[in-house]
C-alpha positions in Angstrom: -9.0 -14.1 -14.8 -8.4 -10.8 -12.4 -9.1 -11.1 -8.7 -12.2 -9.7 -7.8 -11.3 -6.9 -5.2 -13.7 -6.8 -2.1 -14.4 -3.1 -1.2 -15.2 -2.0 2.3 -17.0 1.6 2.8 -16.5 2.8 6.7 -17.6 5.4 9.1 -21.0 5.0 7.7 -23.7 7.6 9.8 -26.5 8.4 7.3 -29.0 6.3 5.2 -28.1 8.2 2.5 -24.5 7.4 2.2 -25.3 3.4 3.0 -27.6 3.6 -0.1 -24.7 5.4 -1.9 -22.2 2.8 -1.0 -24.4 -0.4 -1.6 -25.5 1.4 -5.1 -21.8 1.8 -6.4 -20.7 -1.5 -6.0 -19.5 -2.0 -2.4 -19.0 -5.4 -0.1 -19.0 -4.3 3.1 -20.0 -1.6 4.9 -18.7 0.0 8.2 -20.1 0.9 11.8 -17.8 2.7 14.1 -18.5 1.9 18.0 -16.1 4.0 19.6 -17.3 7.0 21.3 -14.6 9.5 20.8 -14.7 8.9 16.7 -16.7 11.7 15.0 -17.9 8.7 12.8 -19.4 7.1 16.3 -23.0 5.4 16.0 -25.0 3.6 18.8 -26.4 0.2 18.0 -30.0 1.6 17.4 -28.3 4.0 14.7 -26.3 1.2 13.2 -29.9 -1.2 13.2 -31.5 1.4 11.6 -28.5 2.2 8.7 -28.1 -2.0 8.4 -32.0 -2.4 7.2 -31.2 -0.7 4.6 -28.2 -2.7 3.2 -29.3 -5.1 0.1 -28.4 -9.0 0.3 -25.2 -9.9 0.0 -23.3 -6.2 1.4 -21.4 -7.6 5.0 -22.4 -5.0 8.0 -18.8 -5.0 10.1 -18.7 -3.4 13.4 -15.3 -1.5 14.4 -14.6 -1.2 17.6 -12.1 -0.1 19.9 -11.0 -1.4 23.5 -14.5 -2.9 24.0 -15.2 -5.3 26.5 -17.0 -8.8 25.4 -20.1 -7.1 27.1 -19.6 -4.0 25.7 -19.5 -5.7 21.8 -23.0 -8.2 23.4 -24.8 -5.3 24.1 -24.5 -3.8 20.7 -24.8 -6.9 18.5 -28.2 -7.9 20.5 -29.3 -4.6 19.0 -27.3 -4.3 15.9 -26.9 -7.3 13.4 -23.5 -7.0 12.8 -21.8 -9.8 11.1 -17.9 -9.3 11.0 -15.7 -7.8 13.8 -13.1 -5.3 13.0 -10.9 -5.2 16.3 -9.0 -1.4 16.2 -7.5 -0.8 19.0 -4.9 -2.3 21.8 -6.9 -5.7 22.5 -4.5 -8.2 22.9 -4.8 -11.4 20.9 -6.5 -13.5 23.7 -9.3 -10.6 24.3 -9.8 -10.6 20.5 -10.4 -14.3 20.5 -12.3 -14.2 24.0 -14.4 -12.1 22.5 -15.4 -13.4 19.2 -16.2 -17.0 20.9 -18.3 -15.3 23.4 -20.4 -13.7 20.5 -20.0 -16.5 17.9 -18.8 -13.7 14.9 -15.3 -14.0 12.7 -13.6 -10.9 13.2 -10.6 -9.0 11.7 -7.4 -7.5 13.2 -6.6 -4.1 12.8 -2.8 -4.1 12.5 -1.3 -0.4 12.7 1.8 -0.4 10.7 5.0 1.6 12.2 7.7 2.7 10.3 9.8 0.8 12.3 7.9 -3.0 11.0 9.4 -5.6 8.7 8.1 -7.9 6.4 8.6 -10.6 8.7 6.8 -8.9 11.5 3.2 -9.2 9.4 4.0 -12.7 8.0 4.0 -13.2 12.3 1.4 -11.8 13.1 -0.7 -13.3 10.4 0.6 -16.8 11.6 -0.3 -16.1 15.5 -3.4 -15.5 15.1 -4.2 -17.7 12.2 -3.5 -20.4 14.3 -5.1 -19.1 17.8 -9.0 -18.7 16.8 -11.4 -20.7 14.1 -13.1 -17.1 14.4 -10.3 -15.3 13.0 -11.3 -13.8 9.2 -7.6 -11.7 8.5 -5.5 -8.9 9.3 -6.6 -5.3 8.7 -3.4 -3.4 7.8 -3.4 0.2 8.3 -0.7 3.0 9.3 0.2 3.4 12.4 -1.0 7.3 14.0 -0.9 8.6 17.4 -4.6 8.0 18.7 -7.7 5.4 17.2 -9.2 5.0 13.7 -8.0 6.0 10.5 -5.5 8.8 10.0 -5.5 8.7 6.4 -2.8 8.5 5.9 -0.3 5.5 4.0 2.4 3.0 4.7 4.7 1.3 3.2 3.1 -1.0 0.7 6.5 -2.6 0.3 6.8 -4.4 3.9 3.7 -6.5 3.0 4.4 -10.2 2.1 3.1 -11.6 -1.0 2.5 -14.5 0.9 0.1 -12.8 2.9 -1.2 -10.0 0.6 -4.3 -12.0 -1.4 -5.9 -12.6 2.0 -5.5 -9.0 3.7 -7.7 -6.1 3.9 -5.5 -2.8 2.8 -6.6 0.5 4.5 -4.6 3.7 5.3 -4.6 7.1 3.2 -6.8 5.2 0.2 -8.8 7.5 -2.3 -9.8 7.5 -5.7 -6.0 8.6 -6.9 -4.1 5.9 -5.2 -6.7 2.7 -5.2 -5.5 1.5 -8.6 -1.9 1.7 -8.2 -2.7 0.3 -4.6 -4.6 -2.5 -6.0 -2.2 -3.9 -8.8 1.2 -2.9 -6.2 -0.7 -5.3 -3.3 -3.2 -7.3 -4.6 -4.8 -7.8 -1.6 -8.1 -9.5 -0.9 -9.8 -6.6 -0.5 -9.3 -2.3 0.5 -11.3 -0.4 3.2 -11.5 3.6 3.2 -13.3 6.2 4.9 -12.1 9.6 5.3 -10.8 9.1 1.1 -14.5 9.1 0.1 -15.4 11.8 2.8 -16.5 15.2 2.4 -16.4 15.8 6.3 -15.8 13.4 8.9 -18.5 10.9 8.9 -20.4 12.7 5.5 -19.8 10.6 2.8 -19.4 11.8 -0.9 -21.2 9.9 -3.2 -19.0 11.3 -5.9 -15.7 10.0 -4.5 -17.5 6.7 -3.5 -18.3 6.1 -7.0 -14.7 7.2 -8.1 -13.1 5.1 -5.4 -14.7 2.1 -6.7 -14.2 2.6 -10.2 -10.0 3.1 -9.6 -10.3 -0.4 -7.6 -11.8 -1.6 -10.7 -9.9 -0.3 -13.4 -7.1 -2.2 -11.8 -8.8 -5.5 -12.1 -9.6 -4.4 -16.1 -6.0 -3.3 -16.2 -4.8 -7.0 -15.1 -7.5 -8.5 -17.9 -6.1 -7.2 -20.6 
């Protein structure tokens, strides 16, 4: 039996593109609270685009050198239910922060060219073993500022250890998410600007396509 790929749509700002995402298949969905992205909403916008995400479809909430009062504040508002850490928190702020609000979270991990293998399998371990809150590592190439740059690493340096419980992100669209898919097999892939028309405008075209490549992996590996 093929692994069923999870499949997380980011940078989410408009009804319409949550309805597009949750329609073509996706897992999880993505809020951006970090002012200086152009895919920035406040916790009344993300309220608003959560109520209309069907059962089952995991809200996440990105954020970016926030304070454990700062990431309080929104989650009274919005109900966010996964933690996507993207910035330079250090490991004890990350954990600090998800006890204080009681959410699992993931760790953006911004890959440099300069990484080994052995590097992720570390990081993985540390904080693996340093918070019951902590869901995985986020893996995504390293760029000069916050937040996607799309574009990719190195699948090679990642583990196979590691790979089935990692989420994959960095310069995926609808042309590389199959080969990305069967190269990795990670636990699951997240992409924004790939299914984007403009920053934070979603295409419901290229959502669609980018989920069917993730699939046609998984039919590739059934055969």
């Amino acid at each position: 039996m093929s692994h069923h790929t999870r499949i997380k749509i980011c940078g989410l700002t408009r009804p319409e593109d949550v309805q597009a995402a949750a329609a073509a298949g996706a897992d999880a969905l993505g809020f951006v609270f970090y002012d200086k992205s152009p895919r920035h909403v406040d916790a009344v916008q993300a309220r608003a685009l959560i109520a209309d995400i069907p059962p089952f479809i995991t809200p996440v909430g990105l954020f970016v050198n926030a304070g454990a009062d700062e990431v309080a504040q929104v989650l009274a508002t919005a109900p966010i239910s996964l933690l996507q850490f993207h910035g330079d928190e250090s490991m004890a702020d990350c954990c600090r922060i998800a006890e204080r609000v009681r959410r699992p979270f993931l760790r953006a991990l911004r890959v440099k060219a300069d990484m080994q293998s052995a590097d992720l399998v570390e990081y993985d371990r540390q904080y693996r073993s340093s918070s019951e809150w902590f869901a995985g590592l986020l893996l995504d190439t390293f760029v000069e500022g916050y937040g996607g740059g799309g574009k990719v690493f190195d699948w090679s340096l990642i583990p196979k250890e590691i790979a089935p419980r990692l989420v994959l992100s960095g310069g995926l669209n609808a042309q590389n998410a199959t080969e990305a898919v069967r190269r990795v097999r990670p636990w699951a892939v997240d992409v924004s600007s790939g299914v984007e028309a403009a920053k934070g405008i979603k295409d419901q075209a290229r959502i669609e396509a980018f989920i069917g490549a993730v699939r046609a992996a998984e039919t590739a590996d059934s055969r």
